[in-house]
C-alpha positions as a Python dict, from the first residue, in 0.01 Angstrom:
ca = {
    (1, 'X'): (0, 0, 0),
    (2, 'X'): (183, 313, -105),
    (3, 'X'): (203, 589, 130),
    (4, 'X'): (267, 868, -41),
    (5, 'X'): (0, 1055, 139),
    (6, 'X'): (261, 1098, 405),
    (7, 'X'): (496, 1354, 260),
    (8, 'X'): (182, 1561, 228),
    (9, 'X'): (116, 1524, 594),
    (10, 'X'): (493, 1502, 684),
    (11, 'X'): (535, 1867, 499),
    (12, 'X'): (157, 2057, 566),
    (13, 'X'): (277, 2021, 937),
    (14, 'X'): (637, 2173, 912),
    (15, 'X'): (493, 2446, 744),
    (16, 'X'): (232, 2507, 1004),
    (17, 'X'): (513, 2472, 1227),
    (18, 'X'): (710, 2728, 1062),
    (19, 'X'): (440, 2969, 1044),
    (20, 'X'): (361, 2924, 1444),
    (21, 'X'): (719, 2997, 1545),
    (22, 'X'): (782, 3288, 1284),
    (23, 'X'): (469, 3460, 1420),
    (24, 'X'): (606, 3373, 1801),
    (25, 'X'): (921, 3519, 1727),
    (26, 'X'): (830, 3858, 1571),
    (27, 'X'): (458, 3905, 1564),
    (28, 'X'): (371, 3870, 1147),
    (29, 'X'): (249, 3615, 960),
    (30, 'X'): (424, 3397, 817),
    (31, 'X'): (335, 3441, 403),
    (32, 'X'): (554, 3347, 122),
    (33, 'X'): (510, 3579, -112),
    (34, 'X'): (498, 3855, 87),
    (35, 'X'): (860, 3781, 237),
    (36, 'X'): (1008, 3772, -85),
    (37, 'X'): (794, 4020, -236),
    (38, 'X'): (959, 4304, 38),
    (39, 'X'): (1304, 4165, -75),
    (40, 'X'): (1201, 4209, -414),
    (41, 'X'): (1034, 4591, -403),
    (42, 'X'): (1258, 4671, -108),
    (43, 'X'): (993, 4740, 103),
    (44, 'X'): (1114, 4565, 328),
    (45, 'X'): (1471, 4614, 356),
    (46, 'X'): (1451, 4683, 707),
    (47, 'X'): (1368, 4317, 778),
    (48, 'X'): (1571, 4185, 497),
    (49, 'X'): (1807, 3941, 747),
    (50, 'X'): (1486, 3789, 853),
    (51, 'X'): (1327, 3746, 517),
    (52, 'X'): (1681, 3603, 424),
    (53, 'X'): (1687, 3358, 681),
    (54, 'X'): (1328, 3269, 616),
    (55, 'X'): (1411, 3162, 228),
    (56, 'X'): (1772, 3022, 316),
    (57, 'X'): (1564, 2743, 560),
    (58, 'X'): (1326, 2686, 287),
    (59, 'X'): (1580, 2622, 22),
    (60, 'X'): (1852, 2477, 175),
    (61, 'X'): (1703, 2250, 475),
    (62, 'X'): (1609, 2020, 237),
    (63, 'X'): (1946, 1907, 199),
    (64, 'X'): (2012, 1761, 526),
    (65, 'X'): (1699, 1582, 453),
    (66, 'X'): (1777, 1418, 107),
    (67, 'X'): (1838, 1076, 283),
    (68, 'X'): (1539, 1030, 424),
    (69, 'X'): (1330, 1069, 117),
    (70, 'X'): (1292, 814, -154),
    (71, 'X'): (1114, 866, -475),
    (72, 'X'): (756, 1034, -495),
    (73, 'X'): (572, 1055, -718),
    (74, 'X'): (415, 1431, -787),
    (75, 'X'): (194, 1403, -1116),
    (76, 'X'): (362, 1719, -1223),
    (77, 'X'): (363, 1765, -1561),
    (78, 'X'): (664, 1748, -1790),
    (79, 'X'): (505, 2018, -2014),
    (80, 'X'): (727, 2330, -1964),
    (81, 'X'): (440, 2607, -2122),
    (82, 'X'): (183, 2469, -1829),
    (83, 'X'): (440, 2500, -1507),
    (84, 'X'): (516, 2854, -1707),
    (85, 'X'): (111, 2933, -1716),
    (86, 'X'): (73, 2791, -1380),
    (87, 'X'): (331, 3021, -1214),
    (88, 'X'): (204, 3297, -1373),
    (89, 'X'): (-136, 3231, -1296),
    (90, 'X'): (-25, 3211, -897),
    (91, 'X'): (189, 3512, -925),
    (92, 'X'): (-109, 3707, -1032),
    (93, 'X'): (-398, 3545, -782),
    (94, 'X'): (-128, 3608, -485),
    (95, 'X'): (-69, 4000, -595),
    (96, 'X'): (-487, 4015, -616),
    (97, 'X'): (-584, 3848, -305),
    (98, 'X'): (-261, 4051, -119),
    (99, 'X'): (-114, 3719, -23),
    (100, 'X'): (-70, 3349, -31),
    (101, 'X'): (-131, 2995, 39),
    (102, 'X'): (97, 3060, 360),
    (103, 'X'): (-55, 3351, 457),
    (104, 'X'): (-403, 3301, 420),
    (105, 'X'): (-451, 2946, 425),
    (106, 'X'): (-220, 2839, 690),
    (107, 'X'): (-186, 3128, 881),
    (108, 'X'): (-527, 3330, 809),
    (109, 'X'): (-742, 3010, 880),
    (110, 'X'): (-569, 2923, 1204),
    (111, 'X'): (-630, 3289, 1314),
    (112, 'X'): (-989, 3280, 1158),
    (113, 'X'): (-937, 3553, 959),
    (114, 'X'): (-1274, 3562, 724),
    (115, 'X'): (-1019, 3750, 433),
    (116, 'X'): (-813, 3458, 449),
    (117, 'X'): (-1083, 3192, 479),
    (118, 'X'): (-1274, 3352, 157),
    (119, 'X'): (-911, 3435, -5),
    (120, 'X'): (-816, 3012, 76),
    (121, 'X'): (-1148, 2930, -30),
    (122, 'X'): (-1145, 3091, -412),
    (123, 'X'): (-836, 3014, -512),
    (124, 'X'): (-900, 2665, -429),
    (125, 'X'): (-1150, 2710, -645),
    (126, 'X'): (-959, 2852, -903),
    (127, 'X'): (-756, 2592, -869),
    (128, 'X'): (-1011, 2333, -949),
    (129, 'X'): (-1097, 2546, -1244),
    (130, 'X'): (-777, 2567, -1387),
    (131, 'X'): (-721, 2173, -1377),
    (132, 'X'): (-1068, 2157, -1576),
    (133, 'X'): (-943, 2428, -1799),
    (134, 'X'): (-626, 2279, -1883),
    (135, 'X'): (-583, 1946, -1824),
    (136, 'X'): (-982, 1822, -1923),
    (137, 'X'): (-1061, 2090, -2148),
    (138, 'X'): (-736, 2201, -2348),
    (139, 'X'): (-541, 1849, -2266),
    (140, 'X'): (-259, 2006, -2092),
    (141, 'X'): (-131, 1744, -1933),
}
C-alpha cells in the first residue's frame, strides 16, 4: 500500500510549524510571497536578514533531509508552457488576493481571519478550475 500521502502530511505540518514559530518570534504572519515580495520591491529592507533567513531554511534545509526521502511521485507535468502558465497564474492570484497559500490558508485560517478563509477558499476554487481548464478541457497534461 503506497504511502505517499505521508509527505503531504509530513510537509503541511512543518509548514504550520514554521508559520507558528515565525509569528512567536516577531509578531507577522508567516506568508511566502509577501517575504520575498519586500526583498524584491525593497519594502522591506529593514527586515531583509529575517526574510533572508526565512528563504535560506526553505531552500537549503532540504538538503540535510535528502536521505530520508525516496522517490515520490508528484503528477507534475513534464510540459514546460503549463508550469510557465501555472506560475504565472499564482503570481497574479497572490498579488490580487494581497497574499498566499501561507498567509491566508495556513496562517489566516488558524487565526480565523474571514479574508483569508474567503481568499483560501477561491483560489481553491480557481484551482479546481484551472485543472478543468487545462488538463480536461485544453489536454494540458
Amino acid at each position: 500500500m503506497p504511502v505517499d500521502w505521508i509527505w503531504g502530511l509530513v510537509g503541511g505540518l512543518l509548514i504550520g510549524l514554521g508559520g507558528a514559530v515565525y509569528l512567536l518570534a516577531n509578531g507577522r504572519i508567516m506568508g511566502a510571497s509577501g517575504i520575498i515580495g519586500g526583498l524584491v520591491d525593497r519594502s522591506g529592507l529593514d527586515t531583509w536578514k529575517e526574510r533572508a533567513a526565512f528563504l535560506a531554511g526553505v531552500f537549503l534545509l532540504p538538503i540535510p533531509l535528502y536521505p530520508l526521502y525516496r522517490a515520490v511521485d508528484t503528477h507534475i507535468t513534464s510540459n514546460i508552457a503549463v508550469i510557465i502558465v501555472a506560475g504565472l497564474l499564482v503570481g497574479i492570484g497572490t498579488r490580487i488576493a494581497n497574499g498566499c497559500t501561507s498567509g491566508h490558508g495556513v496562517c489566516g485560517i488558524s487565526r480565523f481571519s474571514l479574508r483569508g478563509i474567503v481568499a483560501t477558499v477561491f483560489y481553491i476554487m480557481a484551482g479546481g478550475i484551472a485543472v478543468i481548464i487545462f488538463r480536461h478541457m485544453l489536454g494540458w497534461v
